[in-house]
N, C-alpha and C positions, 0 to 999 in steps of 0.2 A: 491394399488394406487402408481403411480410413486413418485418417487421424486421431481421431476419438480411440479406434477400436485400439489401437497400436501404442497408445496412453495409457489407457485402462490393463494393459498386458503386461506393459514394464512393470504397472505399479503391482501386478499379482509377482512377478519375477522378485520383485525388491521383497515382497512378503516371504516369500521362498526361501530367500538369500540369506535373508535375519533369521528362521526356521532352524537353515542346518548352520549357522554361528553356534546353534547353542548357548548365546549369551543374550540371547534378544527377547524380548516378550511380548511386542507388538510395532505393526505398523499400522499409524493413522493418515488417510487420505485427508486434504486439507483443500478450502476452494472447491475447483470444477471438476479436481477427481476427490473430494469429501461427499458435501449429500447434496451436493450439488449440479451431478454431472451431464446436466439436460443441457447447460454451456458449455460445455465441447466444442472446441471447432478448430480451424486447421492451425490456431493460432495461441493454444494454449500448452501451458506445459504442464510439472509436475511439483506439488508443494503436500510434502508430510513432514512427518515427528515419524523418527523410530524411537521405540520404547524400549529402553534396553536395561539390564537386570543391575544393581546398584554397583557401585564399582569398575565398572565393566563400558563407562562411558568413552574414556580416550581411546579404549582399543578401537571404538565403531568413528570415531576422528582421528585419529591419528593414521588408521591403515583404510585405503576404501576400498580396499579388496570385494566387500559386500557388495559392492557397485561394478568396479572394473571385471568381476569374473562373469556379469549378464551382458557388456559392451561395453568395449575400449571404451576409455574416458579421452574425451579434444579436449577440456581444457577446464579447466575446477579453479575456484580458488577460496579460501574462508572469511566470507563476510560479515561472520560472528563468530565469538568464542562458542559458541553453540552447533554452526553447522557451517554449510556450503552453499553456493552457485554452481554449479555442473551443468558441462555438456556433453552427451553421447557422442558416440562417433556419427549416429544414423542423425543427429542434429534434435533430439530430442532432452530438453533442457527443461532441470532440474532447484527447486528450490525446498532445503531441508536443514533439520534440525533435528539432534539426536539429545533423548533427554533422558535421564531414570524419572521413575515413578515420583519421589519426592518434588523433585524439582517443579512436578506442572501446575503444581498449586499456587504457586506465583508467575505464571508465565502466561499473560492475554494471546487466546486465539480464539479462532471464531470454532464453532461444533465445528466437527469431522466425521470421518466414515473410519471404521474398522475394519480394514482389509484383512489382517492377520494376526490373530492371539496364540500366546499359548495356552492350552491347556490348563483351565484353572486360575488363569490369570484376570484377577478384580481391573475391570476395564472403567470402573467409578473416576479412576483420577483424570481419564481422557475427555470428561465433561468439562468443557471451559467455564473458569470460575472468575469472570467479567469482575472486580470490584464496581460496585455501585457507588453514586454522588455525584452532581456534577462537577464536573474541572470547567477551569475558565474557560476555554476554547466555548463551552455552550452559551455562555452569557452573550447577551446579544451585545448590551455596552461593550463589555472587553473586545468584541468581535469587531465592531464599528474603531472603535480607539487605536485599535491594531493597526487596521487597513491603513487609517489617515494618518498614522505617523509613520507606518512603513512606505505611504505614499510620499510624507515631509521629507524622511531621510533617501530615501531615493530619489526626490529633485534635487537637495540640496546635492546630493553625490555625482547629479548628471551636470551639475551649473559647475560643478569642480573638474569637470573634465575626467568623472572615473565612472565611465559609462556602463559598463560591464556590470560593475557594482549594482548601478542605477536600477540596470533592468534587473536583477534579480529579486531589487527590494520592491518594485511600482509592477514587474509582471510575472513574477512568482510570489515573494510573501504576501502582498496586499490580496493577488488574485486568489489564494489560500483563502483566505479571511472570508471573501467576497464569496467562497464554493461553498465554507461553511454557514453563510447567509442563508442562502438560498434557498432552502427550504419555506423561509418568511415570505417569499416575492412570488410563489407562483407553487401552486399543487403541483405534487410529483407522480409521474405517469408511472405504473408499475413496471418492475424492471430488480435485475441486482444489485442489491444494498450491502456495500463492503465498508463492517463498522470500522474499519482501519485506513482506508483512504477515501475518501469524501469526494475525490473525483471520478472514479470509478464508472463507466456507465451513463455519466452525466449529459453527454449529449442527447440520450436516449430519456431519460429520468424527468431531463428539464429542458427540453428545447429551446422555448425564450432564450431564456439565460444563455443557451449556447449560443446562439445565433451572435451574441455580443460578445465572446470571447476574443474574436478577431480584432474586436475595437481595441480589448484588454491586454493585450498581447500583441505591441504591432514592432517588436525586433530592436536591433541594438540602436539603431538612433532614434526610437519611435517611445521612450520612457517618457516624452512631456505630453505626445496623443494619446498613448496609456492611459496615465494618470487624469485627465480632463475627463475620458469615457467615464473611467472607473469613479470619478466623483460626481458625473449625470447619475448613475447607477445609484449611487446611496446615495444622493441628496432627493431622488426620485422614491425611494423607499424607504426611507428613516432620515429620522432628524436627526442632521449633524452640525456640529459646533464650526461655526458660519467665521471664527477667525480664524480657525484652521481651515475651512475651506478656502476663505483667499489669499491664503499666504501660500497655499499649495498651488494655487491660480497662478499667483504671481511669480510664482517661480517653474511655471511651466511656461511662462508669457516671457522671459525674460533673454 
């Protein structure tokens, strides 16, 4: 049986399971089993919301019997006060959150698919209600300012001898900053847009760009050839403040 087909089955079974609880009122598909399931493939797994009747929340956390009675659970653990990480015994892994109705009004997700309601039940709340406005992260200054001090504080961390540190500020948070750029530096080819992680797909989305990630990223003693790429990159596409560019020089030279 496919992969796909074998995903799409669990999550009708998880629908099932909440069904004869008796205390459940919906389960929503989320991702590549939401309404988006044409990205299937051997390598994806499972992310819903069970919607479950007010009150009636910690039973569906506290016991996963809803779970363990469709395949042994290997190995679970709660990543949120909200839900789990699971894994099947058949190796089929799991990402969820169990909410009441009240709760989704404040809870960002992307639309989903409606596997299984009950009867009657105003399925209105399961429309994600995104607040609008920009946050910082879209401003392109704050974007840029980000990068070159999280590039500052991670030479200064790697000329201190706390290299670990280094690389996670010049080649994970700078390179953050630099994903959310990217849109400015070059047309995005059509492909999946996941408003929640920005690198999602990216090699596909944005080729250029990727093809330089190697630069951006080049390992635990590689933070001072990081950081030099990563400031060809935006002094190549935006104007950046040229005494912060060489003091980050200088302490990549150093």
């Amino acid at each position: 049986m496919q992969r796909s087909t074998l995903l799409l089955e669990r999550l009708q079974q998880i629908g099932l399971s909440l069904e004869r609880s008796g205390q459940a009122l919906a389960l929503l598909g989320l991702g590549s089993v939401g309404i988006e399931t044409e990205r299937l493939d051997e390598y994806s797994d499972l992310d819903f919301f069970a919607i479950v009747q007010p009150g009636s929340k910690m039973r569906f956390i506290d016991n996963l019997d809803w779970l363990s009675n469709i395949k042994a659970i290997s190995y679970c653990f709660r990543n949120t006060v909200d839900g789990y990480k699971l894994l099947f015994e058949d190796n089929i892994f799991c990402e969820f959150a169990v909410f009441e109705p009240q709760e989704l009004n404040n809870i960002p997700f992307s639309a989903g698919r409606i596997v299984w309601q009950k009867p009657g039940f105003d399925s209105a709340c399961c429309q994600p209600r995104i607040h609008s406005g920009a946050a910082p992260s879209s401003d392109t200054q704050w974007l840029i300012g980000e990068a070159l001090t999280n590039l500052h504080v991670g030479m200064c961390r790697y000329q201190r001898g706390e290299k670990l540190s280094a690389m996670r500020f010049v080649q994970q948070f700078a390179v953050d900053k630099l994903v959310d750029l990217v849109k400015q530096t070059e047309p995005a080819q059509p492909g999946f847009v996941d408003p929640f992680v920005a690198d999602r797909r990216i090699e596909l989305r944005y080729p250029t760009f990727a093809q330089l990630l190697p630069e951006f990223m080049q390992g635990y003693n590689g933070s001072p050839q990081s950081a030099l790429a990563q400031l060809r990159f935006l002094g190549g596409h935006f104007e950046i403040n040229q005494a912060m560019k060489q003091e980050i020089e200088r302490l990549c030279y150093l």
